[in-house]
Residue frames as qw, qx, qy, qz and C-alpha x, y, z in Angstrom:
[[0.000, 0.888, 0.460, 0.000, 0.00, 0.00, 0.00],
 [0.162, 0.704, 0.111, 0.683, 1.03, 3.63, -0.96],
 [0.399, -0.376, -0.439, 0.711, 1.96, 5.83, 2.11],
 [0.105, 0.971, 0.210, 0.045, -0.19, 9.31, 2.40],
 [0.428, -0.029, -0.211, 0.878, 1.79, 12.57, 2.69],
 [0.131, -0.534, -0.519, 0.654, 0.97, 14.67, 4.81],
 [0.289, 0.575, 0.138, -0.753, -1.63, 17.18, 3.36],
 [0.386, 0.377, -0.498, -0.679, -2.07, 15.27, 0.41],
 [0.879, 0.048, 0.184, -0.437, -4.66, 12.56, -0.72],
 [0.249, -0.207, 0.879, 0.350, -3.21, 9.05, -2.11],
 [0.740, 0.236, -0.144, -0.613, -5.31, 7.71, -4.82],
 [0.311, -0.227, 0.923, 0.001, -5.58, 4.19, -5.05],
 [0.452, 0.021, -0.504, -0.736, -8.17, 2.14, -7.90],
 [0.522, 0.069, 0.633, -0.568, -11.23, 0.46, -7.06],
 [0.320, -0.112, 0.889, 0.309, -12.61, -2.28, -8.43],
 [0.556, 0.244, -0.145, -0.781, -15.54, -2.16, -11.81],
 [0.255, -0.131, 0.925, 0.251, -17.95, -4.13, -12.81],
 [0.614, 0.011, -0.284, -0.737, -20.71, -4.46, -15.48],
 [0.860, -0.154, -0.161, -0.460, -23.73, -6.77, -14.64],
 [0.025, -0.419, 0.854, -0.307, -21.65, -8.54, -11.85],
 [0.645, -0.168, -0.694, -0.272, -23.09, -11.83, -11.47],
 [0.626, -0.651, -0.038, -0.428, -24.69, -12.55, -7.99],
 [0.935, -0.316, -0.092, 0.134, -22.93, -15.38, -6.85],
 [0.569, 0.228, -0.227, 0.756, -19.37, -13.37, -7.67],
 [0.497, -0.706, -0.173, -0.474, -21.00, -10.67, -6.08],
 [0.870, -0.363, -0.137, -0.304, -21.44, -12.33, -3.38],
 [0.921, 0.016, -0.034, 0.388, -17.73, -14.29, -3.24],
 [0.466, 0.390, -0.061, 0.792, -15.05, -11.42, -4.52],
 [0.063, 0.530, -0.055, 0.844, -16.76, -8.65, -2.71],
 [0.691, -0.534, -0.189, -0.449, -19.53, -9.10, -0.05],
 [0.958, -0.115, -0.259, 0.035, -17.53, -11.98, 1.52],
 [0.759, -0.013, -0.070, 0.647, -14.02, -10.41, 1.41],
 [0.306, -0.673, -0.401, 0.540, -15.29, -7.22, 2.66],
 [0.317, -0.169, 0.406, 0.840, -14.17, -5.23, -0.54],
 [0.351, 0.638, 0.268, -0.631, -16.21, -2.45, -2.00],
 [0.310, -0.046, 0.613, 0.725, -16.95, -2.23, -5.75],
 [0.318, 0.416, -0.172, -0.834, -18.43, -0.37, -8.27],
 [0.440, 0.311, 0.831, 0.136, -21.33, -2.12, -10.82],
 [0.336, 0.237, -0.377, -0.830, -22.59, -0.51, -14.08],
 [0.426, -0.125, -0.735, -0.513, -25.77, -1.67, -15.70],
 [0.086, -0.253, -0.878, 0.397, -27.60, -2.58, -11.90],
 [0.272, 0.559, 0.554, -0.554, -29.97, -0.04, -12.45],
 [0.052, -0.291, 0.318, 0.901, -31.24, 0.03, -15.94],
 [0.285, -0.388, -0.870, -0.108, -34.47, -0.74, -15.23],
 [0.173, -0.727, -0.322, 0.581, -35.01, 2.20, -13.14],
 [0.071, 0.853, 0.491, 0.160, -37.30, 4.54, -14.17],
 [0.376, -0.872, 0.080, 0.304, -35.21, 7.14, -11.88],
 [0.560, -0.127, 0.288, 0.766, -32.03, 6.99, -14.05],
 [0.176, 0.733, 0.348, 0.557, -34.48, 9.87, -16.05],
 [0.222, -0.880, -0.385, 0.169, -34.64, 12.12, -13.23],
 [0.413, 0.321, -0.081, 0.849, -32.81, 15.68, -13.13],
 [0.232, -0.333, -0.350, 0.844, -32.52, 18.47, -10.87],
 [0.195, -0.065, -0.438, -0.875, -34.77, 20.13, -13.46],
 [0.490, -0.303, -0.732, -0.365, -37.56, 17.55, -13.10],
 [0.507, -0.336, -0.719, 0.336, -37.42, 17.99, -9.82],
 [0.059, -0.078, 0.096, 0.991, -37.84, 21.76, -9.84],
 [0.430, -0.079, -0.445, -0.782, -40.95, 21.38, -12.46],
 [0.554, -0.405, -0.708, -0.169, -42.91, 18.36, -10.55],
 [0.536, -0.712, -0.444, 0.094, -42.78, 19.48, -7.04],
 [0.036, 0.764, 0.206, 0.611, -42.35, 23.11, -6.77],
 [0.395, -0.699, 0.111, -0.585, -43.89, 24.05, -3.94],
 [0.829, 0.006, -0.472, 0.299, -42.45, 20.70, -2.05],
 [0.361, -0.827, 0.234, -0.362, -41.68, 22.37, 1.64],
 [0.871, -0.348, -0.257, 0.231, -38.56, 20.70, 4.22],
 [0.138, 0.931, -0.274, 0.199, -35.27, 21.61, 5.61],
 [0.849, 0.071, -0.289, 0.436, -32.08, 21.01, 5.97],
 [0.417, 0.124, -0.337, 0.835, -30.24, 22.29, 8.88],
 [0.114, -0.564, -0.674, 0.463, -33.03, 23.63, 10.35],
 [0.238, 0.339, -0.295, -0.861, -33.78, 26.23, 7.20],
 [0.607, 0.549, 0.431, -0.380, -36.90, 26.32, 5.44],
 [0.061, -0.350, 0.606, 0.712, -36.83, 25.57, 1.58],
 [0.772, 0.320, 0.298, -0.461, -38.94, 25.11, -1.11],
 [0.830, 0.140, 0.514, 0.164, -38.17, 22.60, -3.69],
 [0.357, 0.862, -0.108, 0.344, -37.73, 25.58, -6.65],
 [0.132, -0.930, 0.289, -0.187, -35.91, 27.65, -4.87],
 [0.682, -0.559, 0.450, 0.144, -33.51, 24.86, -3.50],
 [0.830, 0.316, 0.310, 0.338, -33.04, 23.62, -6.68],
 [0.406, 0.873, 0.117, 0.243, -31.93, 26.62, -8.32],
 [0.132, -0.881, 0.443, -0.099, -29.48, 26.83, -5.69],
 [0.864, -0.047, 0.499, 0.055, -28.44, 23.56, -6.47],
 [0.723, 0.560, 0.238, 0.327, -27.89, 24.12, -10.08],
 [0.369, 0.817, -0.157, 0.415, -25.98, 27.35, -9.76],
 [0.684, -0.674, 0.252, 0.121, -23.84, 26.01, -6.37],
 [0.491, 0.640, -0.488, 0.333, -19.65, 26.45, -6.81],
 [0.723, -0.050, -0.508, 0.465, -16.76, 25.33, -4.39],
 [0.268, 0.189, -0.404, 0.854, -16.75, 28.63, -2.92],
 [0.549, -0.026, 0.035, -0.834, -20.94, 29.04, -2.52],
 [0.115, -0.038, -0.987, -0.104, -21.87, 25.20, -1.97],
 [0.637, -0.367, -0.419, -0.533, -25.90, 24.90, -2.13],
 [0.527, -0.245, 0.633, -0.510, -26.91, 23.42, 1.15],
 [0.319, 0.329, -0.843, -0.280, -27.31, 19.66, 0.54],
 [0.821, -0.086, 0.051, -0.563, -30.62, 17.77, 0.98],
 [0.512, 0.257, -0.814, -0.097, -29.64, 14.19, 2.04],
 [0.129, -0.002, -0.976, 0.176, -31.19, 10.97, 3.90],
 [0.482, 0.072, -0.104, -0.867, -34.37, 11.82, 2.74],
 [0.344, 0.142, 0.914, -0.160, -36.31, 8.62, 3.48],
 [0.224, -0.142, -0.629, -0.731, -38.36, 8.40, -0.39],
 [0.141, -0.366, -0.894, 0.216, -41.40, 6.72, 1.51],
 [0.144, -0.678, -0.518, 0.501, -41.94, 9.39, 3.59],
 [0.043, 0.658, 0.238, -0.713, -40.85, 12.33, 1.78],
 [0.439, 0.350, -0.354, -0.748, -41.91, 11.97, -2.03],
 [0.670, -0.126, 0.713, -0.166, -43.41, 8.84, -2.02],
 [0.720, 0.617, 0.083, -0.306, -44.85, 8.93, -5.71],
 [0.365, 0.692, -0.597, -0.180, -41.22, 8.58, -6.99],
 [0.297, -0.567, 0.768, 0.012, -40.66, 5.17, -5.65],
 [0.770, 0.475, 0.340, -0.256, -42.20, 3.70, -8.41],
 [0.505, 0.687, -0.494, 0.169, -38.83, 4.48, -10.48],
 [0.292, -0.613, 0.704, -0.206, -36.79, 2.72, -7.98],
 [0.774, -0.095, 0.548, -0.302, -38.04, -0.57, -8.99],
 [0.898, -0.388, -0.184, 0.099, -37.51, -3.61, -9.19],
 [0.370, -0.839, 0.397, 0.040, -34.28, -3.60, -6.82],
 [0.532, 0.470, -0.700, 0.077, -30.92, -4.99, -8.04],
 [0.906, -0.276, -0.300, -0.110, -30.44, -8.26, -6.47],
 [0.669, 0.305, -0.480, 0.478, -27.96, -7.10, -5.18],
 [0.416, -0.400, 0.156, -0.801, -30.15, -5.60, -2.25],
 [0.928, -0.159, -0.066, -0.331, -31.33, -8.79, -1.33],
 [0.404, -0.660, -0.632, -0.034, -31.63, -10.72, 0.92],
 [0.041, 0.564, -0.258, 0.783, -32.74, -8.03, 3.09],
 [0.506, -0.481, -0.699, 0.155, -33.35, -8.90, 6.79],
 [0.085, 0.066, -0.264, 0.958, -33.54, -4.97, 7.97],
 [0.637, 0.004, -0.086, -0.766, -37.67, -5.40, 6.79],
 [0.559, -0.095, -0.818, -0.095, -40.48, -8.27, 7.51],
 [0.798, -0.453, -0.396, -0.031, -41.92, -10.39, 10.18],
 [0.735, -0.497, -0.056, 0.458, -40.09, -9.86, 13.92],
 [0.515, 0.130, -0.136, 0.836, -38.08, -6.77, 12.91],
 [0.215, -0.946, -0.239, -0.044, -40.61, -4.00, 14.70],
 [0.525, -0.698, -0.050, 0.485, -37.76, -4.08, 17.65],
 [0.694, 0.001, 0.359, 0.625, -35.38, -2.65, 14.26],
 [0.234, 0.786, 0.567, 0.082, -37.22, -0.29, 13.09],
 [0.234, -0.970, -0.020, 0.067, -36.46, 2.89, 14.75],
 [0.375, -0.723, 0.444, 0.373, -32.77, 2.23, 13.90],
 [0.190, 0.063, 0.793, 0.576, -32.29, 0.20, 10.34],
 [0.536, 0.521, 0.071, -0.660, -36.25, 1.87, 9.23],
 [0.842, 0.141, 0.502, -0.137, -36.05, -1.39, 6.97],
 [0.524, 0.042, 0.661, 0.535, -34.18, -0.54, 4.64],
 [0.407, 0.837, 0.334, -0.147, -35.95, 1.85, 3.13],
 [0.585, 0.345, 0.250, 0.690, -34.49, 4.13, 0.28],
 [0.470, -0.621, -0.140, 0.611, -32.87, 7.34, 0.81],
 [0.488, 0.791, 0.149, 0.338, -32.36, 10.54, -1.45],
 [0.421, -0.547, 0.041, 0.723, -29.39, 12.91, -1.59],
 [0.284, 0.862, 0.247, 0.339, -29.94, 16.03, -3.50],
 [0.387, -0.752, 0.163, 0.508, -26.66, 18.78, -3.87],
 [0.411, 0.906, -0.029, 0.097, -24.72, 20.98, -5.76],
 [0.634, 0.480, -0.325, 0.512, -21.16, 21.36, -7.02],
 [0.194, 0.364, -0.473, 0.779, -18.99, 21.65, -3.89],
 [0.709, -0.434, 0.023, -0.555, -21.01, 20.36, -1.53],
 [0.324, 0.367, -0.867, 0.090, -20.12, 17.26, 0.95],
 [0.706, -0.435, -0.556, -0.059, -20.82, 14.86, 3.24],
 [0.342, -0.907, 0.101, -0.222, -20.11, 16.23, 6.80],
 [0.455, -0.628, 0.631, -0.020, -18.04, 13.96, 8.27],
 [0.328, 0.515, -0.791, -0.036, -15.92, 11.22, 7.54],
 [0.678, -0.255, 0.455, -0.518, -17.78, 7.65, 8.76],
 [0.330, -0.163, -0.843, -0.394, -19.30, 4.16, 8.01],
 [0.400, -0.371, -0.197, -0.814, -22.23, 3.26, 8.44],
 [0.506, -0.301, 0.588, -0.554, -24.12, 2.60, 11.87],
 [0.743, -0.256, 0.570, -0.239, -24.75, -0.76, 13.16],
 [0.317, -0.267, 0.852, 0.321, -22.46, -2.38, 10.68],
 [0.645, 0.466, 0.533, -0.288, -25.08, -2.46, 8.00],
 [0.512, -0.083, 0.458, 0.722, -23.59, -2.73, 4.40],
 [0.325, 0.708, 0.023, -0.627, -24.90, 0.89, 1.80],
 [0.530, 0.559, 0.500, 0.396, -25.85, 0.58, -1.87],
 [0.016, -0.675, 0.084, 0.733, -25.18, 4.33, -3.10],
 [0.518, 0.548, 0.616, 0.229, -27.02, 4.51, -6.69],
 [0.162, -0.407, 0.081, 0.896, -25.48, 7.52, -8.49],
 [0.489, 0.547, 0.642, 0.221, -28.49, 8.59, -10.84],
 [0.517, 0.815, 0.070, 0.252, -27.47, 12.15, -11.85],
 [0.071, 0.943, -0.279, 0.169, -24.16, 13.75, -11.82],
 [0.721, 0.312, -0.507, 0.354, -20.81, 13.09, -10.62],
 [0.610, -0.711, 0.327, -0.123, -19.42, 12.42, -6.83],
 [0.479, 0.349, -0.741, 0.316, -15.99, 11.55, -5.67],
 [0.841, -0.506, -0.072, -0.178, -15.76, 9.25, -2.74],
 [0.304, 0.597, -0.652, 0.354, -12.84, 8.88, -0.78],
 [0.923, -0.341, -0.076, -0.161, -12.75, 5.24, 1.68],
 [0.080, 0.586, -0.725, 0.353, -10.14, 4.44, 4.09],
 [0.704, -0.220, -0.634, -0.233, -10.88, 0.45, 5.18],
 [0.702, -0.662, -0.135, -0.226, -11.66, -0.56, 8.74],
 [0.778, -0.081, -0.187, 0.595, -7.55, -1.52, 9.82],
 [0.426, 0.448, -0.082, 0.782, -7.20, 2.16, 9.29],
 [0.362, -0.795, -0.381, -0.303, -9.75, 3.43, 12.06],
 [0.645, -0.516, -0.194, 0.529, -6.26, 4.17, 14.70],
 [0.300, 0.201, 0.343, 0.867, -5.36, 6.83, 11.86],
 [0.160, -0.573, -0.413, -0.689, -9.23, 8.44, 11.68],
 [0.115, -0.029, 0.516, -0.848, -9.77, 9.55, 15.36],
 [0.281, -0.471, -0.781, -0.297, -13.27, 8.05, 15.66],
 [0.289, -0.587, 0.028, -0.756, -15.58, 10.32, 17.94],
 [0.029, 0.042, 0.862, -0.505, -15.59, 8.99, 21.66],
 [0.388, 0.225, 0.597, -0.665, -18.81, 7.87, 21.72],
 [0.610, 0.690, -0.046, -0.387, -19.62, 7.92, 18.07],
 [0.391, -0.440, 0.693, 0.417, -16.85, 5.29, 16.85],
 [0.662, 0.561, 0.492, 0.075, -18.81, 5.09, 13.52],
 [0.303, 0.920, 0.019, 0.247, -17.25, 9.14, 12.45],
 [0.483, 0.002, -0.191, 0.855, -14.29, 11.20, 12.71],
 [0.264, -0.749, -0.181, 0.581, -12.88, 13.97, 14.36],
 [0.298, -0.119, 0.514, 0.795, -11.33, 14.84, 11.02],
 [0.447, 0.651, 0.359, -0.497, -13.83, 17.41, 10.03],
 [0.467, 0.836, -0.201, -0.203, -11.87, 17.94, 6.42],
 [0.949, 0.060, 0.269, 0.151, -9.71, 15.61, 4.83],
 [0.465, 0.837, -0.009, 0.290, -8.92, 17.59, 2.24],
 [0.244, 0.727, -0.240, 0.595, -6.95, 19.74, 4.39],
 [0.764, -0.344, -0.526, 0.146, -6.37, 17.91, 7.78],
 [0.308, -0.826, 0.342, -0.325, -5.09, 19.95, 11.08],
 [0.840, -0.015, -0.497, 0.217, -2.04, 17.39, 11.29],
 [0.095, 0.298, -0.622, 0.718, -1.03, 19.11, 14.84],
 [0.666, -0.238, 0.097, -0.700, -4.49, 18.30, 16.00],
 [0.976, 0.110, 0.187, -0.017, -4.58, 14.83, 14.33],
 [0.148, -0.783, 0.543, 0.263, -1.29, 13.31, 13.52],
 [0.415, -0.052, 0.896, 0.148, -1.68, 9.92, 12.95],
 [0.635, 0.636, 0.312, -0.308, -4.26, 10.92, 10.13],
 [0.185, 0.743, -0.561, -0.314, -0.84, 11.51, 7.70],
 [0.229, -0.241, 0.937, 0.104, -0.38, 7.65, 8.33],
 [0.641, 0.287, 0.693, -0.163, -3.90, 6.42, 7.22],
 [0.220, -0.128, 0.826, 0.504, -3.95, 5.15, 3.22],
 [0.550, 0.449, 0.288, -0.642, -7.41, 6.56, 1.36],
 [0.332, 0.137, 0.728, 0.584, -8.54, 5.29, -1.98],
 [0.298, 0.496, 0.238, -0.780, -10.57, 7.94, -4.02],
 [0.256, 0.386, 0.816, 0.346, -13.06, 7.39, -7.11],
 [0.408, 0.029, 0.110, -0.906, -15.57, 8.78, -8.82],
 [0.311, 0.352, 0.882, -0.024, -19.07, 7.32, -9.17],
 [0.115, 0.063, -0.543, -0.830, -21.19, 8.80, -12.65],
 [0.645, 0.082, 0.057, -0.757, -24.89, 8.35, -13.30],
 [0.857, 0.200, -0.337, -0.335, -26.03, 4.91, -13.77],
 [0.451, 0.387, -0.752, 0.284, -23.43, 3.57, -11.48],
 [0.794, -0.571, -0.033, -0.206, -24.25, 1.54, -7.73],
 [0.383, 0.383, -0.729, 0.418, -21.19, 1.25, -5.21],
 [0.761, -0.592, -0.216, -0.154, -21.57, -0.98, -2.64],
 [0.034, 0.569, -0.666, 0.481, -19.64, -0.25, 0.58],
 [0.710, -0.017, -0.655, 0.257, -18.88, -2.93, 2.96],
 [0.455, -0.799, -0.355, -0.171, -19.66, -2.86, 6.54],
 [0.804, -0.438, 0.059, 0.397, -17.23, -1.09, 8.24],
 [0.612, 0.130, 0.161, 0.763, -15.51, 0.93, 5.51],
 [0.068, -0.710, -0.287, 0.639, -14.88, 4.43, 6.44],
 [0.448, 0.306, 0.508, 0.669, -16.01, 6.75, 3.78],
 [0.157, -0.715, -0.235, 0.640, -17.21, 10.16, 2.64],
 [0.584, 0.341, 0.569, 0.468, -18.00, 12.16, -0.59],
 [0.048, 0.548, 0.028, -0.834, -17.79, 15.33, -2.30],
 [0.616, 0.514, 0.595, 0.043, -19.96, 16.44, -5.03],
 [0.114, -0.294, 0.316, 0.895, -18.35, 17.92, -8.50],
 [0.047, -0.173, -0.514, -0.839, -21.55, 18.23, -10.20],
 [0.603, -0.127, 0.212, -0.759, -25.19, 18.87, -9.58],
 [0.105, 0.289, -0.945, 0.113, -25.80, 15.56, -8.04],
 [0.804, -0.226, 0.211, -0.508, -29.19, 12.92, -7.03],
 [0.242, 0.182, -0.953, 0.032, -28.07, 9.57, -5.38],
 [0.791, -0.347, -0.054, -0.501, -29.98, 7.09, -3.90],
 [0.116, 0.225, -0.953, 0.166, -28.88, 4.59, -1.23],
 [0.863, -0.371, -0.190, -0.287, -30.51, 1.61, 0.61],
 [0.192, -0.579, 0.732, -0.305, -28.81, 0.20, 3.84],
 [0.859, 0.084, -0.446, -0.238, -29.11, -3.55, 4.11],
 [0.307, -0.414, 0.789, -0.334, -28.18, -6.65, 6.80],
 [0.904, 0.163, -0.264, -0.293, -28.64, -10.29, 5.99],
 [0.925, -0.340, -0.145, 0.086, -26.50, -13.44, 7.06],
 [0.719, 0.188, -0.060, 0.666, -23.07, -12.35, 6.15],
 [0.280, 0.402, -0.351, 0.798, -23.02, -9.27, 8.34],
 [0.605, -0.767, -0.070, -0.202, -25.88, -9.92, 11.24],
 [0.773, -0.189, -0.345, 0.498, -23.34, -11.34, 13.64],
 [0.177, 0.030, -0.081, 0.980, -21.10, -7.76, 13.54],
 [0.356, -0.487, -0.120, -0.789, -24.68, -5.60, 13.51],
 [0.735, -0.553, -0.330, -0.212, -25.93, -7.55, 16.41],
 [0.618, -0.327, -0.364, 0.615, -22.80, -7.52, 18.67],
 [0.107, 0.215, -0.056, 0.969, -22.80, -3.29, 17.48],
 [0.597, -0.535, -0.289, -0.524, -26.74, -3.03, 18.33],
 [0.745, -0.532, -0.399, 0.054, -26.63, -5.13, 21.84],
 [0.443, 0.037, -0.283, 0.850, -23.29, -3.30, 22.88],
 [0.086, 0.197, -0.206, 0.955, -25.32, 0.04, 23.15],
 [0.589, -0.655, -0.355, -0.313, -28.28, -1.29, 24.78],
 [0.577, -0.703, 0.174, -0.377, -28.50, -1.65, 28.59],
 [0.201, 0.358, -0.912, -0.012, -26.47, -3.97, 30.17],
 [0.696, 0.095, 0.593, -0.394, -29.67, -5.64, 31.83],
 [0.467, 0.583, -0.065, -0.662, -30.99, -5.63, 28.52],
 [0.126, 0.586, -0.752, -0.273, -28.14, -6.97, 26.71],
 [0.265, -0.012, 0.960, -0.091, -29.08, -11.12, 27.00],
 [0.429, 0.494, 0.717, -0.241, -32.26, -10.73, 26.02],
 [0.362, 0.775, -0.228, -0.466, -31.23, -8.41, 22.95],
 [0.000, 0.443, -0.858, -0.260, -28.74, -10.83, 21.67],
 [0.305, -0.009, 0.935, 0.181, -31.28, -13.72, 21.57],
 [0.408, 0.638, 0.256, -0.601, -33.75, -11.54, 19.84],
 [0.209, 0.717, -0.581, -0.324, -31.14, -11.41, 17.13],
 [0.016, 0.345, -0.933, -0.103, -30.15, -14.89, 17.28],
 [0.443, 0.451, 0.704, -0.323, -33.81, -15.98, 16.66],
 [0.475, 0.736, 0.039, -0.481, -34.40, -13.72, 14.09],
 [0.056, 0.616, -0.744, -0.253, -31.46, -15.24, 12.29],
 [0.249, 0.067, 0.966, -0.014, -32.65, -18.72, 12.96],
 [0.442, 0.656, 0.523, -0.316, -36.41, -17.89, 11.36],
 [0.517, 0.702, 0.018, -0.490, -35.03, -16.31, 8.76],
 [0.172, -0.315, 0.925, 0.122, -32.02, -18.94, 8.11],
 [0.388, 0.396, 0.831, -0.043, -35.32, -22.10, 7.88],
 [0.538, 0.576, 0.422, -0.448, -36.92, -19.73, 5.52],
 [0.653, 0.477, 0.416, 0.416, -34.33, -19.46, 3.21],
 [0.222, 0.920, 0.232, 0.223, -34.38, -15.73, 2.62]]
């Protein structure tokens, strides 16, 4: 592996593929913890039409906010479309579709199989709800120069589809060995302290010079899955709409269920674990 220098990004490649069969899938990538890129997963989706435009013209008057500002759908767009590195738009993301355009998730369909199995939704997962929301699908709407906040993976070890359907993001992932390098947040060991990569405060953070990033882009029409555990984090260089879905099935309950029962009670903590280890067994006999 490539050694960073200080104040400067390493680049390392990530693996493509077109119409990745399931079962490799599954073997090369799922198994051996290793993110990759797929073309062709979502060309079947209705949504690969959409644009910052379309949004604009269908739902107008569309009311929410981000950061605790009021916007209307126009008006956000437009600062979307005309956002720059030095004026980033404000950046509309983990929009649960369901709830907050529901009409559109009719383009999301059918899901690449590579979503599946999902055991985040179903029978016995109420107790899950309120923390994996099944799996539902997510929007991110933003403009050039815009980012994710922080630097993370995702909570209770659950593994992210990220469906780039317009524009371009770069992602930059540093794998789970590297997490002594990313100052994880006491309490929060999912994020860094490292508010800015880009441009790191190495007297603050030192050991952040030692950790080893790989950066990419991802283009319309493209779906990276990230592996549970890998820390990542993205910046957008064009006017951007992704969709993710979060997901848990045999080959990462184990790790979500020891992360889930850790931050219960400790009373608690027995009778969480065989919640888990039931569900597993019911959904193991069904197959799914």
């Amino acid at each position: 592996m490539p050694t960073a220098t200080p104040g400067k990004l390493t680049v390392n490649s990530i693996e493509r593929r077109h119409k990745l069969p399931y079962d490799e899938f599954v073997r090369d990538f799922v198994m051996r913890q290793r993110p990759v890129v797929i073309t062709g997963a979502l060309d079947a989706w209705k949504a690969k039409n959409w644009t910052p435009e379309l949004f604009r013209d269908r739902f107008p008057g569309k009311e929410f906010q981000i950061g605790g500002q009021k916007y209307r759908m126009a008006e956000f767009i437009d600062l979307v479309l005309n956002s720059s590195e030095d004026k980033p738009a404000p950046y509309l993301r983990n929009a649960v579709i369901e709830r907050f355009l529901p009409e559109l998730l009719g383009d999301i369909m059918p899901e690449p199989e590579y979503f599946l199995p999902n055991w985040t939704a179903g029978p016995l997962t109420g107790a899950l709800q309120s923390r994996l929301d099944g799996g539902r699908p997510q929007l991110y709407i933003g403009g050039k120069g815009g980012k994710f906040p922080f630097l993370h993976f995702d909570g209770w070890r659950t593994y992210a589809f990220l469906c780039q359907i317009y524009g371009t993001k770069e992602y930059t992932t540093y794998t789970e060995d590297q997490a002594q390098y990313l100052y994880p947040k006491p309490g929060h060991a999912n994020a860094s302290l490292v508010s800015d990569i880009e441009n790191p405060d190495f007297e603050k953070f030192p050991l952040f010079a030692k950790a080893t990033p790989v950066r990419f882009q991802l283009g319309p029409g493209e779906l990276l899955f990230i592996p549970d555990g890998l820390w990542h984090t993205a910046k957008i260089l064009s006017p951007s709409i992704t969709v993710s879905v979060n997901r848990a099935n045999a080959w990462n309950w184990k790790r979500l269920s020891r992360d889930i029962c850790s931050k219960a009670p400790i009373y608690a903590r027995p009778a969480a674990m065989a919640y888990f280890t039931g569900l597993r067994l019911v959904r193991t006999l069904r197959g799914a």
